[in-house]
C-alpha positions in Angstrom: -3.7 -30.9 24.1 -7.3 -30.5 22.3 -8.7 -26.6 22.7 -11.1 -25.7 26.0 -14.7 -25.8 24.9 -14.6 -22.3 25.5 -12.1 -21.5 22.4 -14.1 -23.7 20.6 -17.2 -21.7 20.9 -15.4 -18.5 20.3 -13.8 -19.6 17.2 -17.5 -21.3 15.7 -19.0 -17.8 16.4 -16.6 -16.0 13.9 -16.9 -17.9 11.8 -20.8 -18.4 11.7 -20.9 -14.6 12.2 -18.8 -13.0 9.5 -20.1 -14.0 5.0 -16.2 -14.7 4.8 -13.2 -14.7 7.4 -9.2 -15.1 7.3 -7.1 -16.6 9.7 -3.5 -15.4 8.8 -0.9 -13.7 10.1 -1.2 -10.6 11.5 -3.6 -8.2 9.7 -5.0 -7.8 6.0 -3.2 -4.1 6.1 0.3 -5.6 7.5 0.1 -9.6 6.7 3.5 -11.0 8.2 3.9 -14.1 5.9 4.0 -14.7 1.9 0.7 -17.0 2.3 -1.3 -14.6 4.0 -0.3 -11.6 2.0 -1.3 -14.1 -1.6 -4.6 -14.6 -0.1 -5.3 -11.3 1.0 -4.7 -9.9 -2.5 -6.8 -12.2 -3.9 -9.1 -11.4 -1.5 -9.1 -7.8 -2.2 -10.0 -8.3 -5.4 -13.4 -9.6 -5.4 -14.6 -8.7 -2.1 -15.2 -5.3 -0.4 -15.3 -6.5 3.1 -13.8 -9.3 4.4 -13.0 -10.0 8.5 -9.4 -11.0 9.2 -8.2 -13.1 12.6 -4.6 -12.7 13.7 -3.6 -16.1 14.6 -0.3 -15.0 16.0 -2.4 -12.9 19.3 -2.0 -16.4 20.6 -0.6 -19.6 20.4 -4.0 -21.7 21.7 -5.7 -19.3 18.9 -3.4 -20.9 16.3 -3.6 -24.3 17.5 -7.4 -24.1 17.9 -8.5 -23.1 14.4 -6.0 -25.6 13.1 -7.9 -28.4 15.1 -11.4 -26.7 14.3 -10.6 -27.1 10.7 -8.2 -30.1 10.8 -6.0 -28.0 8.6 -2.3 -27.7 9.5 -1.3 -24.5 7.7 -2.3 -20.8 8.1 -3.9 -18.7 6.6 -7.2 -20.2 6.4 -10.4 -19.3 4.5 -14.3 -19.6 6.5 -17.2 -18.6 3.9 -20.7 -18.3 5.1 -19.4 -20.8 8.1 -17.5 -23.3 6.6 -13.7 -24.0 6.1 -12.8 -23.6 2.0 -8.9 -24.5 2.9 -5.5 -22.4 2.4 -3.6 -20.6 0.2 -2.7 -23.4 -2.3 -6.8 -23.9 -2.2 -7.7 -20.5 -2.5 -5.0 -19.6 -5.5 -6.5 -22.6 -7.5 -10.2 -21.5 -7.0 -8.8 -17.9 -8.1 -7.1 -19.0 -11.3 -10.2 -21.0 -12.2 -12.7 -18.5 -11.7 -14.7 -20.7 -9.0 -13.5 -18.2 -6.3 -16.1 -15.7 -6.8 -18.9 -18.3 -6.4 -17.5 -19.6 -3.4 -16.9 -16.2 -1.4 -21.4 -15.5 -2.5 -20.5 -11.6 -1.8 -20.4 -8.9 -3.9 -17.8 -9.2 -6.6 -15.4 -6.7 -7.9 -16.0 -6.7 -12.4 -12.7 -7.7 -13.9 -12.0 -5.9 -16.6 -8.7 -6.8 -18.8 -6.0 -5.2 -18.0 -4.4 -2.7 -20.4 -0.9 -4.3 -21.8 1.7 -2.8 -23.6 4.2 -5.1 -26.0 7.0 -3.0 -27.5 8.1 -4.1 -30.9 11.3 -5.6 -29.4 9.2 -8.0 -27.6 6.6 -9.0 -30.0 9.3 -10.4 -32.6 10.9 -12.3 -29.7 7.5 -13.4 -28.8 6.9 -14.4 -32.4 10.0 -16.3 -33.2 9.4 -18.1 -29.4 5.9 -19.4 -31.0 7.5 -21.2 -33.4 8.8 -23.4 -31.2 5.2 -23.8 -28.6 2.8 -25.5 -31.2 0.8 -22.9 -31.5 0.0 -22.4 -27.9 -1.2 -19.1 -26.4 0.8 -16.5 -24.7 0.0 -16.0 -21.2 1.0 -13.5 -18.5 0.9 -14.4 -14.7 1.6 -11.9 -11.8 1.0 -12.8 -8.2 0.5 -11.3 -5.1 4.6 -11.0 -5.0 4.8 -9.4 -8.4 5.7 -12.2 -9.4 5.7 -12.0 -13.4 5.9 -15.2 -15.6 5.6 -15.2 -19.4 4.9 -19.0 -20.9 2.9 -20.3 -24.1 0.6 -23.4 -23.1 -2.8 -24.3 -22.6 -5.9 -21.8 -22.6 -6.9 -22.2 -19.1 -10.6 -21.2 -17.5 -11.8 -17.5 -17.6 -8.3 -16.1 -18.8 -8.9 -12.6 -20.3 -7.9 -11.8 -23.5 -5.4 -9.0 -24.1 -4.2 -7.5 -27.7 -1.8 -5.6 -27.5 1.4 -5.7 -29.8 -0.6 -7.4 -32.7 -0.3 -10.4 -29.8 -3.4 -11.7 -28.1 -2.5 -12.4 -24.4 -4.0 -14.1 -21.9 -4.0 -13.2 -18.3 -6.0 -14.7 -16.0 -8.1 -12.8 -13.8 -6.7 -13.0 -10.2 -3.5 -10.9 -12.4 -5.9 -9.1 -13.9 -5.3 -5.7 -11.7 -1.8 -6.9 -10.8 -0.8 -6.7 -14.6 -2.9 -3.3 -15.7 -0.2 -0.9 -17.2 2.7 -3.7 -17.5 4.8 -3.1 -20.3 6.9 -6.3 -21.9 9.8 -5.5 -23.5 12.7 -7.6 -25.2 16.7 -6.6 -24.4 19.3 -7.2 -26.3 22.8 -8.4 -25.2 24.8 -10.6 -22.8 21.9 -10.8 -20.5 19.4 -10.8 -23.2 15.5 -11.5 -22.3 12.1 -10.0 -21.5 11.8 -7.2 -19.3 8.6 -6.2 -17.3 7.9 -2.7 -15.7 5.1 -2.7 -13.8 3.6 0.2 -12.6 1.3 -1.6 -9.7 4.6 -2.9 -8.0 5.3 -1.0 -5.4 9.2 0.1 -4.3 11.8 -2.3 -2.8 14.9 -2.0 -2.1 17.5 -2.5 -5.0 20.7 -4.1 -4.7 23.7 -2.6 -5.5 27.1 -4.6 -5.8 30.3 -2.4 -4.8 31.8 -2.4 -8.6 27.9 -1.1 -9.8 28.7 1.7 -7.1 32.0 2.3 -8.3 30.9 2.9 -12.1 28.3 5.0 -11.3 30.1 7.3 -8.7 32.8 7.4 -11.2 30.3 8.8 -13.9 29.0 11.5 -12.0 25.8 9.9 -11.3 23.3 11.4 -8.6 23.4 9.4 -5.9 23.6 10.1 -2.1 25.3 7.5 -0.5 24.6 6.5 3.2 26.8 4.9 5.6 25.2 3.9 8.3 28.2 1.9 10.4 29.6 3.3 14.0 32.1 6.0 14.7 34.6 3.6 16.0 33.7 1.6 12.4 33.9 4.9 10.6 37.4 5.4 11.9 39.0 2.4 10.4 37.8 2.0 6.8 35.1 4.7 5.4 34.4 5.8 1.4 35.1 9.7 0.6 31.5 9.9 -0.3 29.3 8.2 2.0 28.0 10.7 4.4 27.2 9.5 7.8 23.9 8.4 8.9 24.1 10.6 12.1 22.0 13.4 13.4 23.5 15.8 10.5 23.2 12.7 8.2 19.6 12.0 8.9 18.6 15.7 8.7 20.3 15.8 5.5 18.4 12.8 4.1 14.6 13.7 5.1 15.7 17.2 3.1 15.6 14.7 0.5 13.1 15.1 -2.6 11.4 11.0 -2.2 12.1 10.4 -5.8 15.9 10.9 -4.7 18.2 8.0 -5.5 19.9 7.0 -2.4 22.0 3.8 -1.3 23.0 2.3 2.5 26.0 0.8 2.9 27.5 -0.7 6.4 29.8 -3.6 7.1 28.4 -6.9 5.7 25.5 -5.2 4.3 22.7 -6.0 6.4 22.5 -3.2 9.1 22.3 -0.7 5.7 19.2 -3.5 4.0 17.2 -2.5 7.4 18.0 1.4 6.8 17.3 1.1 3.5 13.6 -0.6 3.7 12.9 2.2 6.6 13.7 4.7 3.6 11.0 2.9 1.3 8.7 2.9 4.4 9.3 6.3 4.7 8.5 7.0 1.1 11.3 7.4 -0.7 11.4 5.4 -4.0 14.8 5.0 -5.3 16.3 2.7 -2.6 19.3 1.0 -3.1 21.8 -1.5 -0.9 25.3 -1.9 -1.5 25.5 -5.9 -0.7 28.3 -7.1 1.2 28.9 -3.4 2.5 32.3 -2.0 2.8 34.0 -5.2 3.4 33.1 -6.2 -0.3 34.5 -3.0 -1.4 38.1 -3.7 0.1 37.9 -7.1 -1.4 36.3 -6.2 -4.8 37.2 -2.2 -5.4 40.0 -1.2 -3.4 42.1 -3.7 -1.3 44.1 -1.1 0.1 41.1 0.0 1.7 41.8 -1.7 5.7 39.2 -5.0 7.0 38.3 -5.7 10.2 
């Protein structure tokens, strides 16, 4: 069913009315889909002030700027009154450096980020050129932190890096994304380059039940959560998860946020939800024991009971 003429009207004056507009999913502060949260990073970056539409308020509001702009996908772009197109549209413009002419507002400077390439790292990196035909190293990180590491082509207003005795290039929709990354090269069975990021901000670790075994069997500091029922509790529990009841919960917000802490429950998902409420709360040393106690029985201790 085509929108009322009245929607239609509403929708041209936002976007004749606002330099540069977003329709996405929910709001710039709390966007509720991977799109929407690429494009408001971007967005971030080179523009102060930007007006955002949540297209999920209503279902005709969804359907009507998708028919205004014959454009199936959200989240969708409006500068200065006219569509620019999605997130595929608006990463391309970004890693070209076009973006910034498109949005006409005042741009954000992008200075090159400040990289750091152990030694480790830069001998891996130099036997790896060997092999790319002398093509340039280049570092990508996107709006899901994201890293990849690849020689190829110099692409359009990359910034150059040196760090390492390497010259890097990172193009500058990374550019703040990657400031303060360190690259690092580890040796062993699961041998590769490892990137700590400062920027990225905490998630919620996984933790497999042998991993928890090793480290509660060295000593490590660790307070383990379990966050199952009484009546769950009473049929299969581990001598040092405490509880995530009243005493439990007091105990834990007593807790210094740099604390490491891990959930566990049955199957593992009821303690994933506790344990991102801990990083919402602001603790940054989350962990989730995957597969929850059931794993345990079948991986750790198989005397432990199922149900």
């Amino acid at each position: 069913m085509a929108m009322s003429d009245t929607l239609r009207a509403e929708l041209t004056q936002l976007v004749e009315k606002n330099p540069v507009v977003l329709f996405m999913k929910r709001s710039r502060k709390n966007p509720q889909c991977g799109f929407s949260a690429q494009v408001v990073k971007i967005l971030d970056e080179l523009v102060p002030q930007y007006a955002t539409v949540d297209v999920l308020a209503s279902p005709e509001l969804r359907d009507g700027i998708k028919e205004l702009s014959d454009w199936p996908t959200i989240p969708q772009l409006y500068v200065g009154g006219q569509f620019v197109g999605g997130c595929d549209i608006v990463k391309e413009l970004a890693a070209t450096g076009e973006l910034p002419k498109v949005l006409g507002a005042s741009v954000v400077a992008t200075e090159p980020p400040t990289l750091t390439v152990t030694a480790a790292a830069a001998q891996a990196f130099a036997a790896a050129a060997v092999d790319a035909g002398g093509e340039p190293l280049h570092l990508q990180v996107d709006a899901e932190f994201r890293h990849d590491l690849y020689f190829g082509p110099r692409e359009p207003n990359e910034l150059e890096v040196h760090a390492g005795g390497l010259t890097v290039l990172v193009g500058r929709a990374s550019a703040r994304l990657a400031n303060g990354v360190t690259i690092d090269f580890v040796e062993g069975a699961e041998s590769g380059f490892k990137l700590t990021n400062p920027n990225e901000p905490p998630r919620v670790r996984s933790l497999t039940p042998r991993e928890l075994q090793i480290l509660l069997a060295k000593g490590e500091r660790l307070d383990l959560f379990d966050v199952r029922t009484k009546e769950e509790l009473a049929i299969a529990r581990l001598e040092r998860a405490l509880p995530l009841d009243e005493t439990g919960e007091r105990y834990l917000n007593s807790l210094d946020p740099s604390a490491p802490i891990a959930f566990l429950c049955h199957h593992g998902s009821r303690s994933r939800a506790a344990a991102q409420h801990a990083i919402e709360a602001g603790f940054l040393n989350v962990y989730n024991v995957e597969g929850g106690i059931d794993a345990w029985s079948l991986t750790v201790d198989p005397k432990l009971p199922r149900y």
